[in-house]
N, C-alpha and C positions, 0 to 999 in steps of 0.2 A: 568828759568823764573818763576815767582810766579805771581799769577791773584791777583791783587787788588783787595778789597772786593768792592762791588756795592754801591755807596751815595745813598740808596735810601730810601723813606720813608717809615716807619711800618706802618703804617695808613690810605692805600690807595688803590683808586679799582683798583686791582691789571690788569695789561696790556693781560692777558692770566689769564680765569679760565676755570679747565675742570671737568667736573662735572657727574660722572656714566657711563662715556661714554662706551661703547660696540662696537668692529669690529668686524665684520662675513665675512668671504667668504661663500656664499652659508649655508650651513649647520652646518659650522666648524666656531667654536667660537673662534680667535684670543686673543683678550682681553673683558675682561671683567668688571664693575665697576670701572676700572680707573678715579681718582678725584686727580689733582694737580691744584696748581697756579703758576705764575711767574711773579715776582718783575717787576715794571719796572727800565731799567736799568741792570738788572738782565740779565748773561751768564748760560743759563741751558744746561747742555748736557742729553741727552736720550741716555742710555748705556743699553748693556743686551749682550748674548750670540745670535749665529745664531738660528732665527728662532721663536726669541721670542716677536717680532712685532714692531721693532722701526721704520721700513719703513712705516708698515699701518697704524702706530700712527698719524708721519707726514702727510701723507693722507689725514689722516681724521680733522688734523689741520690745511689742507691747503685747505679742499675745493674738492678735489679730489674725494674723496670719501663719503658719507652718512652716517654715525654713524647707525646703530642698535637702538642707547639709548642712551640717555645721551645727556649735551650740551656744544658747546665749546662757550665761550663770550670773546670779545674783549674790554678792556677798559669799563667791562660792558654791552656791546652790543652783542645782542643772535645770530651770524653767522650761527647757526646750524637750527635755525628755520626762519631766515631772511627771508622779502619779496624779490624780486627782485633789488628793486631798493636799498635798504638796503644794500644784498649783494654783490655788482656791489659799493657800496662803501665803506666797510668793506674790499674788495680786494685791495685797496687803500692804505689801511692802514699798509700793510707787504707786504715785497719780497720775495722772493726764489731763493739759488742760490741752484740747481742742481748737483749731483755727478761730472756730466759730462762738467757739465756750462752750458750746451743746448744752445750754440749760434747756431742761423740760417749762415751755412756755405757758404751760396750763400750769405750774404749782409757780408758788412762792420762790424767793430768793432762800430763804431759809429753809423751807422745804427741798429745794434741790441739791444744800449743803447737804441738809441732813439725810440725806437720802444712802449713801456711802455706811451712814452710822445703821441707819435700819435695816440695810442687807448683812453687814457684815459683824455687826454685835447686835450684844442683848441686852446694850444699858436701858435706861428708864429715861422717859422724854424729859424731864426735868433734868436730865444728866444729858441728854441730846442738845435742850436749848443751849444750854449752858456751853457747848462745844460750840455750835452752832454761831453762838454770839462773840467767841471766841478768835473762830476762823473767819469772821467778818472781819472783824478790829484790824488782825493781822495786815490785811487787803484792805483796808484803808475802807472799810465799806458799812460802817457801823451806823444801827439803828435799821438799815435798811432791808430786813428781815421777812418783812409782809410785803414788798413791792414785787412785780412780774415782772418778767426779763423785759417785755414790753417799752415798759416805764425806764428802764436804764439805757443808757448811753453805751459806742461802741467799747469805748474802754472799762467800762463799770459792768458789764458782761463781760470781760477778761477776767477782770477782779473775782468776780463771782464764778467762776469756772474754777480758778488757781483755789480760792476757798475751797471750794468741794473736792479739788483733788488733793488736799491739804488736810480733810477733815479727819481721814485715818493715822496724822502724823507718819506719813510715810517717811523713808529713808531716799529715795527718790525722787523726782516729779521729771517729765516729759513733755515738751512743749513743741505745739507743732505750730510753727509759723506765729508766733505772740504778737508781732505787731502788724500783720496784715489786715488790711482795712482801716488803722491807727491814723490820726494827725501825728504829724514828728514830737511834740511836746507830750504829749498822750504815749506815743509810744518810750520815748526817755523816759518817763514815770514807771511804765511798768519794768524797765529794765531796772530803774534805782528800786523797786520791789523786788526784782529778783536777785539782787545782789543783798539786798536785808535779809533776804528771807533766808539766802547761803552762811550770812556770817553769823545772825539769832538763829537760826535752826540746824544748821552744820548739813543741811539738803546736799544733795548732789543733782544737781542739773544737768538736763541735755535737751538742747533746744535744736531743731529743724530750722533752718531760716534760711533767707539771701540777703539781709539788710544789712548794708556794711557798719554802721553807724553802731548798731548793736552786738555786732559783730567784733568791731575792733573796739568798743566802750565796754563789753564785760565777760567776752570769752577768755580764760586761763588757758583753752587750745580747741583746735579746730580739729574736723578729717573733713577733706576737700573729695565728694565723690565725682568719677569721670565716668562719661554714658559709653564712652571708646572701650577703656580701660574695662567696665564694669565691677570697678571697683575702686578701693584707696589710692588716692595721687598725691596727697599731703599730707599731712599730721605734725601740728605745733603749734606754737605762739605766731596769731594770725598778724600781729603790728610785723615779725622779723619772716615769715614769709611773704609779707605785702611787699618785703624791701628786698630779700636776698634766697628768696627760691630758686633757682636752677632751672623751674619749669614752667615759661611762658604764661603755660594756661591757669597755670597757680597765681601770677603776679598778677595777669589781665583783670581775672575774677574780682579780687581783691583791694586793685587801682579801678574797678567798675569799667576798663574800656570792653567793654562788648562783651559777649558770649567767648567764655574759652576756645581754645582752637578746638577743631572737633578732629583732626588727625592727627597721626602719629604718636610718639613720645614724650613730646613734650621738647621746642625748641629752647637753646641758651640765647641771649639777648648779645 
């Protein structure tokens, strides 16, 4: 499977800019300086080795956490320094689907869609189901409405994650790690979903991952984080950095031989 490249425009404020940004634990400086953007329309994967900050990235792009420095904009819009009522609709605007899916295992599959719908409008539940039934089909998960996360498979708890961060037609969605825990046939399915769901919904994706498979089958472009560096070491079209990066620890990743080099700059071959 090969990722179609993104329709989308040079010329535009771009869906995602991040800008200086810095993560800390406490005393210990994760990243640092990080500054990319992403297309709309645009499949980006956040790739690196263990340890080198692609969880805290996510983080701090979803809200989770507070930046050190730096700013993350939505369509323009400053998330990172938002008022209240700004940020409360800026979350609006992207989903999350979760390693795990995070559905609530005491409700429903369709209650846990619809759950996005009851915090953040004031439709009428007959205008709920109807969403509800909606963003199943999407995900390939219809009828399946009154089953508990229980009752579903590891992949059909993806499905149903990606629905409920789908259910506010966001502009966005966020994926941390989609096929971990996955069989390979399981996991190729939900990539051929997320490349549907890019070209019927014009989404902008940005998925967390290491899986090269998905990686080089539907990223339109990567940023490679380094644990040394603490920050950006690649940024492109991950097939022609797998082939002609300049930076050992960029090809290594990429060709799966080992863990990147963990010194210096980055050796030529």
């Amino acid at each position: 499977m090969s990722a179609p490249t993104a329709n989308v425009p040079e010329n535009c404020i771009p869906a995602i800019a991040v800008e200086g940004l810095e993560c800390r634990y406490g005393d210990r400086v994760v990243l640092e300086q990080v500054s990319f953007s992403v297309k709309s329309g645009e499949i980006l994967f956040i790739i690196g080795g263990s340890g080198c900050g692609k969880s805290t990235l996510l983080r701090h792009l979803i809200g989770l956490q507070a930046p050190t420095a730096g700013t993350v904009r939505f369509a323009g819009r400053d998330f990172t320094h938002a008022t209240a009522k700004e940020y409360k609709a800026l979350l609006r605007s992207f989903g999350v689907l979760y390693q795990s899916g995070a559905l609530w295992s005491s409700m429903t599959v369709g209650e846990n869609v619809a759950l996005p719908l009851e915090l953040h409008t004031d439709i009428t539940r007959k205008e709920r189901e109807a969403i509800v039934a909606l963003k199943l089909a999407q995900v390939g998960l219809s009828g399946y409405e009154d089953y508990f996360p229980s009752e579903l498979s590891g992949g059909m708890k993806k499905r149903a994650g990606l629905a409920r961060a789908l259910a506010l037609d966001p502009s966005i969605v966020f994926f941390d790690e989609p096929g971990a825990g996955l069989d390979p046939v399981t996991s190729l399915q939900l990539d051929e979903l997320v490349l549907q769901i890019r070209e019927t919904l014009g989404t902008t994706i940005v998925i967390v991952s290491h899986e090269l498979a998905s990686i080089h089958g539907i990223a339109d472009r990567v940023i490679m984080l380094d644990r040394t560096k603490r920050g950006v070491i690649a940024d492109g079209d991950p097939r022609l950095l797998r082939d002609h990066s300049e930076d050992l620890r960029v090809r290594d990743f990429l060709n799966r031989r080992g863990e990147p080099v963990a010194q210096g700059g980055g050796r030529n071959a």
